[in-house]
C-alpha positions in Angstrom: 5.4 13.3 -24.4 8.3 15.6 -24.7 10.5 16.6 -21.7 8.3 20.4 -22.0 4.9 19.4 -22.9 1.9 19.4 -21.0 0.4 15.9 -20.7 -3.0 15.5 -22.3 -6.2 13.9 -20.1 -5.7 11.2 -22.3 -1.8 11.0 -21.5 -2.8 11.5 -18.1 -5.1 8.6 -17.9 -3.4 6.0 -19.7 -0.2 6.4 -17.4 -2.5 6.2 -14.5 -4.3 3.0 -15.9 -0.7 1.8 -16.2 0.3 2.3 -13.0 -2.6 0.8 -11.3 -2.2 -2.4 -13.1 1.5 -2.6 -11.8 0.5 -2.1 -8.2 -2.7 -3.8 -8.4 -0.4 -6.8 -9.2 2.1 -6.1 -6.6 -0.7 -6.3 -4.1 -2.3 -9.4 -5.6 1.5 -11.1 -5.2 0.9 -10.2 -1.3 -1.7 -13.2 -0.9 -0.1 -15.0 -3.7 0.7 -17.7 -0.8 -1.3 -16.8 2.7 -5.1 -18.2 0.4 -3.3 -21.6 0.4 -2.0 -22.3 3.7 -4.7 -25.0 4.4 -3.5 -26.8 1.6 0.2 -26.4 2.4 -1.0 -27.5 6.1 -2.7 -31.2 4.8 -0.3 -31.4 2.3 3.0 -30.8 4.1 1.9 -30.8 7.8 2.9 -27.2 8.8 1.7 -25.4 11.7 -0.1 -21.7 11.3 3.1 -20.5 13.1 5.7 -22.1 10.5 3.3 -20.5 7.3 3.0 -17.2 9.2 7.0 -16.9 9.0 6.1 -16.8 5.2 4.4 -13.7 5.6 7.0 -12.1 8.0 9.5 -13.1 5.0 7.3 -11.4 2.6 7.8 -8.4 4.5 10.6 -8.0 5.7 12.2 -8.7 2.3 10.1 -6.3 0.9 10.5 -3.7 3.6 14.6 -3.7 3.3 14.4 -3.7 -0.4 12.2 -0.9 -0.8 14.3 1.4 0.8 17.0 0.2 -1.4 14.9 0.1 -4.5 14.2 3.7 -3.5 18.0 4.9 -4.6 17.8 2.3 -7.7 14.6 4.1 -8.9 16.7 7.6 -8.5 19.7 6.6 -9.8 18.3 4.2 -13.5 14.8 5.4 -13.8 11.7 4.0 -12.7 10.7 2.0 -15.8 13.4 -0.5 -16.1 13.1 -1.5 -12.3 9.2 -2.4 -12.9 9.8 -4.6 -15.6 12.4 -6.3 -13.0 9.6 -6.6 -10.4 7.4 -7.6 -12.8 9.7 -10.4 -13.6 10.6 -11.3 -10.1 6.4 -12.8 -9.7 6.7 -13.9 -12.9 10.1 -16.4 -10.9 7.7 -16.3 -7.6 4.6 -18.1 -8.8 6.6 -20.9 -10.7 9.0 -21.3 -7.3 6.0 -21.6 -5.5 4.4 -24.3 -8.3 7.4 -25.9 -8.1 7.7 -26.1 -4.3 8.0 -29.6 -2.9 8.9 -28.3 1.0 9.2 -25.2 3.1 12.6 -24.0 1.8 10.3 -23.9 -1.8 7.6 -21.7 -0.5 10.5 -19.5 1.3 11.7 -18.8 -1.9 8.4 -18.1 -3.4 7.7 -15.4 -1.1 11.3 -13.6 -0.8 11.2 -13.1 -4.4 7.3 -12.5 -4.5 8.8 -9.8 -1.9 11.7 -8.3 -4.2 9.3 -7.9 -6.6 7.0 -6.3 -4.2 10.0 -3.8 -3.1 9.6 -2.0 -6.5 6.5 -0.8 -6.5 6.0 2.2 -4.3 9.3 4.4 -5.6 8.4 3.0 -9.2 4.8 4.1 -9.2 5.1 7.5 -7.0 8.0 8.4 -9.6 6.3 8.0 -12.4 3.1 9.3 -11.1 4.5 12.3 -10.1 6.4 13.0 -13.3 4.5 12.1 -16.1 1.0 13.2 -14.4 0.1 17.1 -14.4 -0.8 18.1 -11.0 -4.0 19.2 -11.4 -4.7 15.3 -11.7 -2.2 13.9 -9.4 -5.0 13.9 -5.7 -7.4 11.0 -8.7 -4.4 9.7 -9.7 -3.5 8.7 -6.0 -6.6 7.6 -5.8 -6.7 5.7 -8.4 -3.5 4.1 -7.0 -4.5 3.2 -3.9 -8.2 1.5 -5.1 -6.1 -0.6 -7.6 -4.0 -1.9 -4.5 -7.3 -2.8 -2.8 -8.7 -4.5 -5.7 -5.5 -6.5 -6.0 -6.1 -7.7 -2.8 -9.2 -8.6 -3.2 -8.8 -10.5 -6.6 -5.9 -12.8 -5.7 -8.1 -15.4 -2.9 -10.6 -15.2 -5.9 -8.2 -16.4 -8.5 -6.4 -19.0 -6.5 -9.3 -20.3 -5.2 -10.9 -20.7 -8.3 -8.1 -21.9 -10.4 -7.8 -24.2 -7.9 -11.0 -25.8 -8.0 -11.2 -26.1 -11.6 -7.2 -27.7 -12.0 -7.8 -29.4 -9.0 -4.0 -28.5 -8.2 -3.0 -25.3 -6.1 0.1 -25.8 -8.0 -1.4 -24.9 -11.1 -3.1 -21.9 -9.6 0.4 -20.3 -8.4 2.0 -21.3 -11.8 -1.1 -19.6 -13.5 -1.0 -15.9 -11.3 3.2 -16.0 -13.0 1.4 -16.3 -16.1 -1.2 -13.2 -15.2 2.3 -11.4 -14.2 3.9 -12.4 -17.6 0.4 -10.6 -19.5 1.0 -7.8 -17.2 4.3 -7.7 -18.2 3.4 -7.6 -22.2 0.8 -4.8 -21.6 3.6 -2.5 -19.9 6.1 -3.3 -22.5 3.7 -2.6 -25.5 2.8 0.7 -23.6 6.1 1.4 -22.2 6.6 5.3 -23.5 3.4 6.7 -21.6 5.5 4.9 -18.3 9.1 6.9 -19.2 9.5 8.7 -16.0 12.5 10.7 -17.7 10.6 12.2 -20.4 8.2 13.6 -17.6 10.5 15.3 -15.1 9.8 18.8 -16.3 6.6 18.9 -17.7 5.4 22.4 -16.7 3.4 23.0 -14.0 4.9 20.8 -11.9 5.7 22.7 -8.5 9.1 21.6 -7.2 9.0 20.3 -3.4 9.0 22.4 -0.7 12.3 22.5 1.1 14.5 21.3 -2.2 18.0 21.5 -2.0 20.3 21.1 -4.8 23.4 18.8 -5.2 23.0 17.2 -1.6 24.2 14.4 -0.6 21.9 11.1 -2.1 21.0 10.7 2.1 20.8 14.3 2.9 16.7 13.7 2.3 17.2 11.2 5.8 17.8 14.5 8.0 14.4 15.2 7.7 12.3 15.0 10.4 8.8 14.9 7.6 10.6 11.4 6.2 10.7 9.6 9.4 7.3 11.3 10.6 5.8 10.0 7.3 7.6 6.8 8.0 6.0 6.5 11.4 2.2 7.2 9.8 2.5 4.0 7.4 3.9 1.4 10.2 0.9 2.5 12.0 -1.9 2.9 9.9 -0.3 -0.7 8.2 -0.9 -1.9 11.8 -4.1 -1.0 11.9 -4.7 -2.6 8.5 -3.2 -5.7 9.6 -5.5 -6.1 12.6 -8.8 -5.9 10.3 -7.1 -8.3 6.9 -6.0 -10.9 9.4 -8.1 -11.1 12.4 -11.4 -9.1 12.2 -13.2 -12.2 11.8 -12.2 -14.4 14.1 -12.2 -11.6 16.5 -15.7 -10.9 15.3 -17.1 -14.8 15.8 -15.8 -14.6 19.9 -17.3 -10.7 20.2 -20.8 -11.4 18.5 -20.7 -15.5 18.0 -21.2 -14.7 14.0 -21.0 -17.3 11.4 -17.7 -18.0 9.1 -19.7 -17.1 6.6 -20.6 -13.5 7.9 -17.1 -13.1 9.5 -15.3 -14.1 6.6 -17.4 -10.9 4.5 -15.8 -8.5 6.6 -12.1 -7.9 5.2 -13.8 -7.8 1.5 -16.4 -5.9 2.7 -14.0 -3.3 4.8 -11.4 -3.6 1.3 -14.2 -2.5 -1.2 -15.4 0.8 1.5 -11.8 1.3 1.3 -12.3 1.4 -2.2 -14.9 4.2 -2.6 -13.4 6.1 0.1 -10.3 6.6 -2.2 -12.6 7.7 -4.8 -13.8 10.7 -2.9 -10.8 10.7 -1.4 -9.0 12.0 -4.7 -11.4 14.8 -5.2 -10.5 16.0 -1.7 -6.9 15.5 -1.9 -7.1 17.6 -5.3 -7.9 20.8 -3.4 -6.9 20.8 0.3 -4.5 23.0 1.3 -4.3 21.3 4.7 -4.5 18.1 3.8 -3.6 16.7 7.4 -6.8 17.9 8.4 -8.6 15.4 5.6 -6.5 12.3 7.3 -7.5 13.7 11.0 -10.7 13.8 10.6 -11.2 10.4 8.4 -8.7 8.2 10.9 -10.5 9.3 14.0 -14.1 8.6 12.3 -12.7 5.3 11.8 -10.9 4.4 14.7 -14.2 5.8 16.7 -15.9 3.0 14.7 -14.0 0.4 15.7 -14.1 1.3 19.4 -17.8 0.9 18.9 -17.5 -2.8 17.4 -15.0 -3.7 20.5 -17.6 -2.8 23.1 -19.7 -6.0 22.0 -23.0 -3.4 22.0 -24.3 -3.7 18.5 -26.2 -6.1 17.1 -24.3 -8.9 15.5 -24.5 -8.4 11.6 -24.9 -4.7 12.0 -21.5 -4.7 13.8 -19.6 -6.9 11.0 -21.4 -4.1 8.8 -20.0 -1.3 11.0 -16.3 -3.0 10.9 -16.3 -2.8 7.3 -17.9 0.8 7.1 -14.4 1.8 8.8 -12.5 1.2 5.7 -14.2 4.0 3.7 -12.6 6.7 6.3 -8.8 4.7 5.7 -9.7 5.2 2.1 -10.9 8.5 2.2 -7.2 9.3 3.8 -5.4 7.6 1.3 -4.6 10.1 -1.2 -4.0 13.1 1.0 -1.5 10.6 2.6 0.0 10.3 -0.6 0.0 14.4 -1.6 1.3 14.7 1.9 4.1 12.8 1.2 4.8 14.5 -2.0 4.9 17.9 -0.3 7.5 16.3 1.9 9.6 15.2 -0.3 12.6 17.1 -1.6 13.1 17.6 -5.4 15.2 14.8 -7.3 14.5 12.1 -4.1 11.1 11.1 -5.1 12.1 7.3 -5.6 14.5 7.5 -2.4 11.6 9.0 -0.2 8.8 6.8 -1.3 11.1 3.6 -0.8 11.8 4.8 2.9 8.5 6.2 3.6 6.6 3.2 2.6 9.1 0.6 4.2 6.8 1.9 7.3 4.6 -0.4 5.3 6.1 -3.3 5.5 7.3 -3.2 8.8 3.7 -2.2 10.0 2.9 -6.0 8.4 5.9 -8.0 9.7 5.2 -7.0 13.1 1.9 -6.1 13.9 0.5 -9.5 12.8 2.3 -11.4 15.8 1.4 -9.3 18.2 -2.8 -9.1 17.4 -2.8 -12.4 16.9 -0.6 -13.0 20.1 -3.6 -11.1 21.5 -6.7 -13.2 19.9 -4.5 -16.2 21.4 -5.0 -15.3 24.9 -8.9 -14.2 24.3 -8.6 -10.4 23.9 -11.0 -10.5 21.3 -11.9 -6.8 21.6 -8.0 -5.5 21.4 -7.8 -6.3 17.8 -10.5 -3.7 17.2 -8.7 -1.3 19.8 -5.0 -2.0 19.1 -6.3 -1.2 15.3 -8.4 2.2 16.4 -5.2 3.1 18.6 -2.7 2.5 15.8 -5.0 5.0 13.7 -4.4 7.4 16.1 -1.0 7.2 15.9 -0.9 7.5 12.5 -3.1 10.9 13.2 -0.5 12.5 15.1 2.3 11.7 12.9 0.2 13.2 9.7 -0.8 16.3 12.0 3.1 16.7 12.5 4.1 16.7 9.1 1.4 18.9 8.1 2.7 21.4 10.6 5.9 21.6 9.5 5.4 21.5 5.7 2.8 24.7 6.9 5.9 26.7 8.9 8.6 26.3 6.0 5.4 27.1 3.6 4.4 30.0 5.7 8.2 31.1 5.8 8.8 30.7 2.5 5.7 33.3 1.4 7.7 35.3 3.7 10.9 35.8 2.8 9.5 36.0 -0.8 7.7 39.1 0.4 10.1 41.0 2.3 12.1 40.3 -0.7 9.8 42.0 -3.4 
């Protein structure tokens, strides 16, 4: 595709294929290590609290450097930094093979973590370049149900290869080799990811708010950055709550099984899942697209204040937990489109890193304090502290809708008293 030409459906849906491999990946490097911590504990004798630091590592690795990876993204172009991701879980899963004590497995997930740091700025920029913008709410959505599936997959695969090598070593050596075939597929279709040949495809409506030749942190003064910063540390704690401690909180609530409990996160990934998928048809053609996470977040957050009470049936309230994710995924890509909307022209990379940092913070410290909570028998407040952090997350949204509607509004204005 030419820097002028409009990109075909086919175009359209190849780069979009492309870039939900890439962040299915990323997310599938998340639980590259958290699915084996029973081993690590018989086999090395480490507490939950010791393996959880590997998780906060994770994070917090991946939180710095996405802000970072934000201005690299800006500055060199999104395509050579996702090979370099790509590369980093390629070093991740052999570190982790090759592990023979914690300082191994801290390795592993710091560089599973600077890989993870990539993705965000790398996707967005690409996605938001090279895809015409009649497509861009599906190819969010698309985006975000990759991410899920990722998730989902990588417990499957390590517990599986596992089982059939007998060696969880040779299940985290084998997800480097998945990353090295993810690799070869981007690099065989590398021109449909060339986020410089797609910066100005026609079409494409330049940010509200723009402002050329500012300074590279200019973009920081911006009260939508930080407010769009703010809705992904909560609505990541919210997450959080339900990935890592809806079932146990469910089994002291309702007494359930493990083996209903332990359906829950999958079950409350896949509703996420759908949600997206109507979620991208919204996000398509809302004007007002805080309206489409208001409403969504709050269905889901009333949902889970209804499993806290302890008044449903057992299964039907496991079923009820995982119903709440298809309101989160409906939200998803209007989150996204918001945050496009925010951000100014030439700063995509830079405002993606920052915004979705919010992610990775949301992770690192949300998961001490829930399960700080579950420690002392609050059971329920893992299903409130998630339904509260949604509504944070609503208010935040609901302000940078505002303001992107004022400037818009003012804008229109001065563009008619000018004519």
């Amino acid at each position: 595709m030419n820097a002028f030409s409009t990109p075909s459906w086919r175009q359209d849906a190849r780069t979009i294929s492309l870039v939900g491999l890439a962040h299915g990946t990323s997310h599938f490097f998340h639980l590259l290590l958290p699915p084996l911590f029973p081993l690590f504990i018989t086999e090395f004798g480490y507490s939950y609290s010791q393996l959880g630091l590997l998780v906060t590592i994770f994070f917090l690795v991946s939180g710095i450097g996405q802000a970072l990876a934000g201005f690299l993204v800006d500055r060199v172009g999104a395509r050579p930094v996702l090979f370099i991701a790509l590369g980093c879980f390629v070093m991740a899963g052999l570190a982790a093979a090759a592990a023979t004590g914690y300082a191994g497995l801290a390795c592993a997930a710091a560089l599973a973590g600077i890989g993870n740091a990539s993705f965000h700025p790398v996707d967005f920029t690409i996605l938001n370049k090279r895809v015409s913008p009649a497509r861009l709410g599906h190819a969010f959505s698309a985006h975000g149900i990759t991410g899920n599936l990722g998730w989902a997959a990588a417990p499957v695969f390590l517990a599986t290869l596992t089982a059939v090598f007998g060696s969880w070593r040779a299940a985290t050596a084998s997800a480097s080799v998945a990353a090295l075939v993810v690799m070869a597929v981007m690099w065989v279709n590398r021109a449909s990811l060339d986020d410089q040949a797609g910066q100005a495809a026609p079409g494409a409506a330049p940010a509200i708010g723009a402002v050329a030749a500012e300074h590279p942190l200019a973009f920081l003064r911006l009260p939508s950055v930080w407010l769009c910063f703010s809705f992904f540390f909560w609505s990541t704690c919210a997450l959080t709550a339900i990935q890592s401690f809806a079932s146990p909180a469910l089994q002291k609530i309702y007494a359930l099984p493990l083996a209903v409990t332990s359906l829950v996160v999958t079950g409350y990934m896949l509703c996420g899942a759908a949600g997206m998928v109507v979620g991208g048809f919204l996000a398509a053609r809302a004007q007002r697209l805080e309206k489409i996470i208001a409403i969504c977040l709050i269905a889901s957050a009333l949902l889970l204040l209804t499993v806290s009470a302890g008044v449903l049936p057992g299964v039907f309230a496991a079923v009820v937990a995982a119903v709440a994710g298809f309101g989160t995924g409906l939200a998803g890509p209007s989150r996204d489109m918001l945050i496009r909307r925010a951000a100014p022209a030439g700063a995509t990379g830079r405002v993606y890193g920052t915004v979705y940092s919010g992610l990775d913070l949301g992770f690192a410290v949300a998961a001490p304090v829930f399960g700080a909570l579950l420690d002392r028998g609050a059971a329920a407040a893992v299903f409130q502290g998630s339904a509260a952090a949604l509504l944070m997350g609503v208010a935040s949204a609901s302000f940078v809708g505002a303001g992107l509607w004022r400037r818009r509004a003012g804008v229109s204005s001065v563009a008619g008293s000018a004519s």
